[in-house]
C-alpha positions as CSV (number, residue, x, y, z in Angstrom):
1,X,-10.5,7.5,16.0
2,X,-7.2,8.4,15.2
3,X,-5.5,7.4,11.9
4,X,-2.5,5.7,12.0
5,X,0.2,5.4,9.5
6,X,3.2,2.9,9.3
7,X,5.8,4.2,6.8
8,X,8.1,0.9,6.1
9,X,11.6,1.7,5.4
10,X,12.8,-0.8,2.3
11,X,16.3,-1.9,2.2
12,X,18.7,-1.0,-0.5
13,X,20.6,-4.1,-0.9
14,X,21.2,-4.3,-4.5
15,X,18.4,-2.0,-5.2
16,X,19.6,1.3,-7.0
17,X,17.5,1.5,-9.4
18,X,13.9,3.4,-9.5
19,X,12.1,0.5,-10.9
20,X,13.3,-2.1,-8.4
21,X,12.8,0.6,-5.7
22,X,8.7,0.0,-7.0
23,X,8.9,-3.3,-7.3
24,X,9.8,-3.7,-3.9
25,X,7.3,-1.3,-2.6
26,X,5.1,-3.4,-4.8
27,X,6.4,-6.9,-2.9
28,X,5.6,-6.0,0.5
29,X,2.9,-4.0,-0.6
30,X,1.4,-7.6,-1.4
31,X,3.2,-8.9,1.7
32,X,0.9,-6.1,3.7
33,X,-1.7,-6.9,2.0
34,X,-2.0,-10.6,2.5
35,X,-1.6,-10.1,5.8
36,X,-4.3,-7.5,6.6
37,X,-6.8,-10.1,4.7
38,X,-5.4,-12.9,7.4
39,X,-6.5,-10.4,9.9
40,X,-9.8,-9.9,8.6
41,X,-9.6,-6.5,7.4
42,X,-10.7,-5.1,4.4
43,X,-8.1,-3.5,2.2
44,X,-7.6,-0.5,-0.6
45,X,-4.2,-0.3,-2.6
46,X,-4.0,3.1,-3.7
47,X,-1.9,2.8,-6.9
48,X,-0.2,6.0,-9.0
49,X,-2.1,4.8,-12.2
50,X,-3.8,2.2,-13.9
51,X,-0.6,0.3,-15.0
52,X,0.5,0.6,-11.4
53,X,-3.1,-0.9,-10.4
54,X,-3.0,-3.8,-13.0
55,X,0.9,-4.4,-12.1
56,X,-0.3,-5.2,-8.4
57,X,-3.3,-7.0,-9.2
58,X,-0.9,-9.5,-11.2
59,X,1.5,-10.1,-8.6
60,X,-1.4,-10.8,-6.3
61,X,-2.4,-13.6,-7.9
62,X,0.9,-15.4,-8.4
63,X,2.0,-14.2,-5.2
64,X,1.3,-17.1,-2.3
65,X,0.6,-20.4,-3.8
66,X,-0.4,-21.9,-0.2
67,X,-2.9,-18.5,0.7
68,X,-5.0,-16.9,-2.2
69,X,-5.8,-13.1,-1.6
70,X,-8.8,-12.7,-2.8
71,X,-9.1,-8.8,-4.8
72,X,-9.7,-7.3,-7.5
73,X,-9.1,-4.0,-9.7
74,X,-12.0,-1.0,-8.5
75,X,-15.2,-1.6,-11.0
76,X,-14.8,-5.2,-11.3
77,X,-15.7,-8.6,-9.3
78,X,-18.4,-9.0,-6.7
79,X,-20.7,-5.7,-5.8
80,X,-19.1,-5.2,-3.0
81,X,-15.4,-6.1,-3.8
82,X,-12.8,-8.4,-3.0
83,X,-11.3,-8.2,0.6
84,X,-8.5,-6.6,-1.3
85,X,-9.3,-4.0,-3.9
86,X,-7.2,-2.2,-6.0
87,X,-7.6,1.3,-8.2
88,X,-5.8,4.5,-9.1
89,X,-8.8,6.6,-7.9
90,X,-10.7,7.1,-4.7
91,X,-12.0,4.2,-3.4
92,X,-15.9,3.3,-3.7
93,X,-16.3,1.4,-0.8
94,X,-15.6,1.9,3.3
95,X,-12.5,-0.2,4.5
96,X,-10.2,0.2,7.3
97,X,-7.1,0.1,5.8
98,X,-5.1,2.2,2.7
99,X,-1.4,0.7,1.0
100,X,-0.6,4.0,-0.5
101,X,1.4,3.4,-3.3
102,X,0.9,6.6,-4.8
103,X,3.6,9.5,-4.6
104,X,1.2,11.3,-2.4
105,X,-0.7,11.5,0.5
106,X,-4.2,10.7,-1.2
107,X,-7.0,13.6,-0.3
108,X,-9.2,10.6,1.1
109,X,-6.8,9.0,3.5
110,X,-8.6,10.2,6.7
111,X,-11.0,7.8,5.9
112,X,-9.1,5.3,6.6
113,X,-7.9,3.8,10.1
114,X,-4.5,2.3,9.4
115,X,-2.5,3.4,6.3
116,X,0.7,1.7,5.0
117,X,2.9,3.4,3.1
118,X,7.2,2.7,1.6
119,X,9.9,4.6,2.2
120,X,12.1,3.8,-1.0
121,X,16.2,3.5,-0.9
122,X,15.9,5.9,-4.0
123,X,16.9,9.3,-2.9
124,X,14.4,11.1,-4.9
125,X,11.6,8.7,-3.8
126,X,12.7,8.7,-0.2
127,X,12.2,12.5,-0.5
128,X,8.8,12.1,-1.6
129,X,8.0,9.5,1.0
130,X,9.3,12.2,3.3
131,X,6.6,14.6,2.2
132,X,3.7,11.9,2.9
133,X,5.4,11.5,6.2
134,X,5.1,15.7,7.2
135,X,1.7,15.4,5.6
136,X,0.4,13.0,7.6
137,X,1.8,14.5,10.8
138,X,0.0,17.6,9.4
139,X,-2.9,15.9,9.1
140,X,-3.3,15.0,13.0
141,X,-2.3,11.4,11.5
142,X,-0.4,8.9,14.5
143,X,3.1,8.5,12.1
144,X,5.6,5.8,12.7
145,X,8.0,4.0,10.8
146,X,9.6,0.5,10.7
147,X,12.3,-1.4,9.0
148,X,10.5,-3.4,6.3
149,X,11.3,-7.4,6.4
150,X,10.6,-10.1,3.8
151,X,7.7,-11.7,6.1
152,X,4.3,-9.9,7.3
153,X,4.5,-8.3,10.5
């Protein structure tokens, strides 16, 4: 099977900076996430680091009050994770799909079926989200891209 990649495009309104360009990658990283658990699936968010990691485990539990997402950081809760897990380094367990939040393509994402990843207003991001785009073509990967919105898909 085919991996397939969905680069979301995030808007710039009011956004200049680099650290609101992650926070909204982080935002609808959590929006993505909540609803791949709606759908059943099993999710990894790939972070850049471990302050990355515990910034997006945070916002996941004050981020729906009416739908809990059940995760966790990679090591911790149940043996075989929360629907959601979260971790700076290669995943431990098998699950369909990868929120890359890292600057690159990770060497593990074939493993994966569907990967999300952000396409910052940033120009210096958007250039490295660029790079993850070629590499994924490169990699045989099905790329497309889509305008991110405030709601799940």
């Amino acid at each position: 099977m085919q991996t397939q990649v969905m680069f979301y495009i995030l808007s710039d309104d009011k956004q200049s900076a680099d650290a609101k360009d992650t926070s909204s990658a982080f935002y609808h990283a959590c929006l993505q996430a909540s609803y791949f658990y709606r759908q059943n699936q099993r999710v990894f968010i790939y972070t850049q680091d471990q302050k990355s990691a515990e910034q997006i485990d945070e916002m996941l539990w004050a981020f729906d009050s009416d739908s809990f997402v059940p995760h966790n950081l990679s090591g911790e809760g149940p043996k075989q994770g929360a629907a959601v897990e979260i971790s700076h380094q290669a995943s431990r367990s098998r699950r369909p799909v990868l929120i890359n939040l890292s600057s690159t393509v990770p060497d593990f994402a074939n493993q994966f079926q569907f990967i999300v990843d952000f396409v910052p207003s940033d120009e210096t991001l958007k250039q490295l989200a660029r790079e993850r785009f070629k590499a994924c073509r490169q990699r045989g990967f099905q790329v497309d891209n889509q305008a991110a919105v405030a709601e799940t898909q």
